[in-house]
N, C-alpha and C positions, 0 to 999 in steps of 0.2 A: 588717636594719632592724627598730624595734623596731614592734609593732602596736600599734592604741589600749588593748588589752584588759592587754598587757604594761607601756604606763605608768603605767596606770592603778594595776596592781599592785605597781609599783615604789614610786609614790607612796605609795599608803596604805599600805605596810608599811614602807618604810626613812624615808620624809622626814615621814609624820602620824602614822605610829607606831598607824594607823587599822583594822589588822589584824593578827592576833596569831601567820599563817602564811599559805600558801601560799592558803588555799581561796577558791573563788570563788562564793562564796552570794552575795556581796557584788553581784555580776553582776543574779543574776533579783531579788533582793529588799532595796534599802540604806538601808530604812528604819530599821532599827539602826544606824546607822553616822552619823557625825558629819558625813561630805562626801557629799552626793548623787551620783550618776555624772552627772547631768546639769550639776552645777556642776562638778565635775570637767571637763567636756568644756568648758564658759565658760574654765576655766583652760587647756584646754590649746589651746584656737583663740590665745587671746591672746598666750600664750607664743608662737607659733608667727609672729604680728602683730608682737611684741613684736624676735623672732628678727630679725627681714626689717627691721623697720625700722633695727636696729642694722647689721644687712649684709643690703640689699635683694639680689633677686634680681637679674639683669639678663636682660633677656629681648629678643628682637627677633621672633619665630616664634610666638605664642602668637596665639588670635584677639582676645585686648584690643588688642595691636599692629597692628590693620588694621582704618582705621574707613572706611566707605563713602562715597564725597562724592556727589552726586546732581547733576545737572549743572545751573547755575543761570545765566544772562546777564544778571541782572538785580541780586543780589545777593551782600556779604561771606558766606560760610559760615559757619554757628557750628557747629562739629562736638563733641561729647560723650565724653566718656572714663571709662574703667570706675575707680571710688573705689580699686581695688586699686593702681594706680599712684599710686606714690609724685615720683618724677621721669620728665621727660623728657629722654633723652638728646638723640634726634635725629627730625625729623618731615621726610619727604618723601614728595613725591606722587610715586607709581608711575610716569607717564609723565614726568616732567622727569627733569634731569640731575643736578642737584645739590639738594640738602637745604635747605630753609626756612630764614632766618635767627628762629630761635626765642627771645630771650634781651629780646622787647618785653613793653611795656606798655601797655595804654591813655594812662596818663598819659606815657608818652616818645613816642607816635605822634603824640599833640594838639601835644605841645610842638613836636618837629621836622618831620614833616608834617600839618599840620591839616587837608590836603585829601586823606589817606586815601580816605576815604570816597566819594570820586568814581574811585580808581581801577577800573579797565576791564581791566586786564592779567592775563597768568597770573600768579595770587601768588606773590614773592619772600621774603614774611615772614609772620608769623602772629603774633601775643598769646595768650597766655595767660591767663584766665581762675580762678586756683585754688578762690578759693571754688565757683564754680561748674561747675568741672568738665569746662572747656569750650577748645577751642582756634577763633579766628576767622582764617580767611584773609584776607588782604589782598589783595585783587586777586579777576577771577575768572572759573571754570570754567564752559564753558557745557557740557562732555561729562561725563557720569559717570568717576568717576576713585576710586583709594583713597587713604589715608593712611598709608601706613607710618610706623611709633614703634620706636623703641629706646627701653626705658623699663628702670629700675629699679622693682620693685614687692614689692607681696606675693602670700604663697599665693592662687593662683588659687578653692581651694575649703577649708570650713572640713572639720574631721574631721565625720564623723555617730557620734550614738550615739539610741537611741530603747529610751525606755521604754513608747510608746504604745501599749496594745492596741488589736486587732481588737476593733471594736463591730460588731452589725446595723443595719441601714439606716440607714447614714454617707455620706454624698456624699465619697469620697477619688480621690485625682488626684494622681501625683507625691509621697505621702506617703509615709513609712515608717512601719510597724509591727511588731508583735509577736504572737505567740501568746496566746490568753488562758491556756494549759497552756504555758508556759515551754518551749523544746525546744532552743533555743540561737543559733536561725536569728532573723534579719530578713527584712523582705519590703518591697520595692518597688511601690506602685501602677501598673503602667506602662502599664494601659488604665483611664481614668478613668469614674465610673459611680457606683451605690448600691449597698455592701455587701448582701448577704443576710440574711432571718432567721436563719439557722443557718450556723455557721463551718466553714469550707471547712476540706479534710482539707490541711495542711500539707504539702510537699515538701521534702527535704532534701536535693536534689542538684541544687540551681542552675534547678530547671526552671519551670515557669509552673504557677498553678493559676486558674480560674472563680472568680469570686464572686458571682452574679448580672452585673449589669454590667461587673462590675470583674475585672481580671486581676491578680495579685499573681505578681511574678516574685522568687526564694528568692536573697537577696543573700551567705548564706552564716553563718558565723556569729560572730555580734554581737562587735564588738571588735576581728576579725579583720583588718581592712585596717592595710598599713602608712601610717604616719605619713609623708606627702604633704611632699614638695619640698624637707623640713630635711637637708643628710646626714648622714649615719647616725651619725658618730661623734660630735653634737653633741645627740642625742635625749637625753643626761642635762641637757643644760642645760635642757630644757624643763621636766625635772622639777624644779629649782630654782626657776624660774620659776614654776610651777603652785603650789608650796609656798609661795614668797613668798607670793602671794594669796591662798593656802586660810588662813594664820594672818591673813589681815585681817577673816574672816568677824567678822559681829556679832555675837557668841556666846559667853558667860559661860564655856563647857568651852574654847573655841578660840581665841580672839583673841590674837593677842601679835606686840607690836609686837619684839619679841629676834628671834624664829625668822621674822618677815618680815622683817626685815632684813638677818638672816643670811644665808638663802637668797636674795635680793634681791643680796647684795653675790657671792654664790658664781657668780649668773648675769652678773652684771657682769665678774666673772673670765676667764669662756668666752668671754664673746661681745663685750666689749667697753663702752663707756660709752653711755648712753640721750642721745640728742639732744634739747634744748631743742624750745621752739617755732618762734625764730627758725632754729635750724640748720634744724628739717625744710622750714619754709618756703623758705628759700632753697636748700633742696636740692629744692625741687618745681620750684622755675625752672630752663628750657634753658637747657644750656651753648650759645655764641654759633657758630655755622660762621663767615661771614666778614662782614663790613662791606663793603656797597656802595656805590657816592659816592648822593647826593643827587640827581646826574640818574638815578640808574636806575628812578625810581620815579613819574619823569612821566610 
C-alpha cells in the first residue's frame, strides 16, 4: 500500500512534472515548488471522496452504522447520521425482527397515512430526511434501543499532513504539529493545555514528551501512514485524480484545461463514470424490504 509521502512523490514527479528527481526537500520546505503539500493533501482527500463516490464502500460494522435511540413514549425520533454515508442500505432496530421499511417520504406518508403522526406502535417504517441528515421513526420506542445501517459510504477519515509548527504559549488540544527544527516526525496533542516558553526536546520513537500542560505523543514520520480504505492496487488512480485538480489551480505557470482533462478522463478509465446529481440523490434513498397492507399501521 502506497503511503501519503509516496503519492505525494509520485505526483509531483511523474504527473506535475513538479520535481526534477527523487529528493525530498520538498517535504520540510515547498515553498519553491508550484503545488503546496497542503493542497496536495486537498487533492488527495478528494480523490479518495471522489474514489467512494464512484464505488462507495459498503459497510455494516463501523461506528456510523450504529446510532443510539433514547427511549421516548411520547415522541417520532429523528435520529442523525454521519455526512460520510452516502446510501442507506438497510435500517433496523436491534431488538425487532426484521428491518424498517426504508424507501418513504414525508410527502408519500401525508399522502397515504396522514395520521402518521398519532402512531403509538413499535416503528415499522422510517423517512428519510437527505438534506438534513436525518432518519425519523414512525411509531415509537419507549426503551432505549440502537439503530443498525447497512450503508454504503465514504472514507471514514481524511489523510493528515501538517505543516504547523510548534509555538510557545498556544492553547492546543487534538492538534497536530511539527518541529520548529524539521526532524521528520509529527506530534499529536493528546493532553490538552498551554504549550511552554521553550520547546520540548523531540522524541523519535513513538513515545510521549511534557510541554508544560500539554503532552505531545510522536506519531512517526510525516507522510508515513498508508493511504486509508482505497485498495491498494487502485492508489494510482488517485494520483490521476489529484493531477486532474492540481492543473485547475488559478495560476498563470499551472492552469490547463488539456492536462486536467486528460488526467480527469484516465481516472474515469480506472474507476469508472462520476454520477450526476439526480443519480447520487437517488442513490441516497433506501432500497425498499417489504410492503405492508395498510392495516398494519393502525
Amino acid at each position: 500500500m502506497a503511503s501519503v509521502k509516496e503519492l505525494f512523490t509520485i505526483v509531483r514527479q511523474e504527473y506535475l512534472d513538479d520535481i526534477s528527481d527523487v529528493s525530498t526537500s520538498w517535504m520540510e520546505d515547498d515553498t519553491d515548488y508550484l503545488w503546496s503539500n497542503n493542497e496536495l493533501l486537498g487533492y488527495l482527500n478528494e480523490a479518495k471522496n471522489e474514489f467512494c463516490r464512484r464505488n462507495p464502500i459498503h459497510d455494516s460494522t463501523s461506528s456510523i452504522c450504529s446510532i443510539a435511540i433514547t427511549g421516548d413514549s411520547a415522541n417520532h425520533q429523528v435520529l442523525s447520521y454521519s455526512n460520510r454515508i452516502l446510501r442507506i442500505k438497510q435500517a433496523k432496530i436491534a431488538s425487532e425482527d426484521y428491518p424498517l421499511e426504508h424507501d418513504w417520504s414525508i410527502e408519500r406518508l401525508n399522502d397515504l397515512y396522514p395520521t402518521w403522526r398519532t402512531v403509538t406502535a413499535t416503528p415499522l417504517i422510517c423517512f428519510q430526511d437527505i438534506s438534513q441528515l436525518s432518519l425519523t421513526l414512525v411509531g415509537i420506542l419507549s426503551d432505549n434501543d440502537t439503530l443498525n445501517l447497512a450503508v454504503e459510504r465514504l472514507p471514514l477519515v481524511d489523510e493528515i499532513w501538517t505543516e504547523d509548527a510548534w509555538t510557545s504559549l498556544t492553547a492546543a488540544d487534538g492538534v497536530y504539529r511539527v518541529p520548529t527544527t524539521y526532524n521528520g516526525h509529527y506530534y499529536l496533542a493528546t493532553t490538552g493545555g498551554t504549550t511552554d516558553s521553550s520547546e520540548p526536546t523531540w522524541p523519535v520513537d513513538g513515545s510521549t514528551v511534557a510541554d508544560a500542560d500539554v503532552v505531545w505523543t510522536d506519531q512517526g514520520l510525516l507522510g508515513n501512514e498508508t493511504v486509508s480504505e482505497i485498495i491498494p492496487h487502485m492508489h494510482r488512480s488517485l494520483c490521476d485524480y489529484m493531477a486532474h485538480l492540481a492543473y485547475k489551480k488559478q495560476d498563470s505557470e499551472i492552469f490547463s484545461i488539456k492536462d486536467s482533462s486528460y488526467f480527469g478522463k484516465e481516472f474515469t478509465k480506472k474507476v469508472g463514470p462520476p454520477k450526476n446529481f439526480k443519480q447520487q440523490e437517488r442513490d441516497r434513498r433506501m432500497g425498499s424490504a417489504r410492503r405492508r397492507s395498510n392495516a398494519e399501521y393502525r
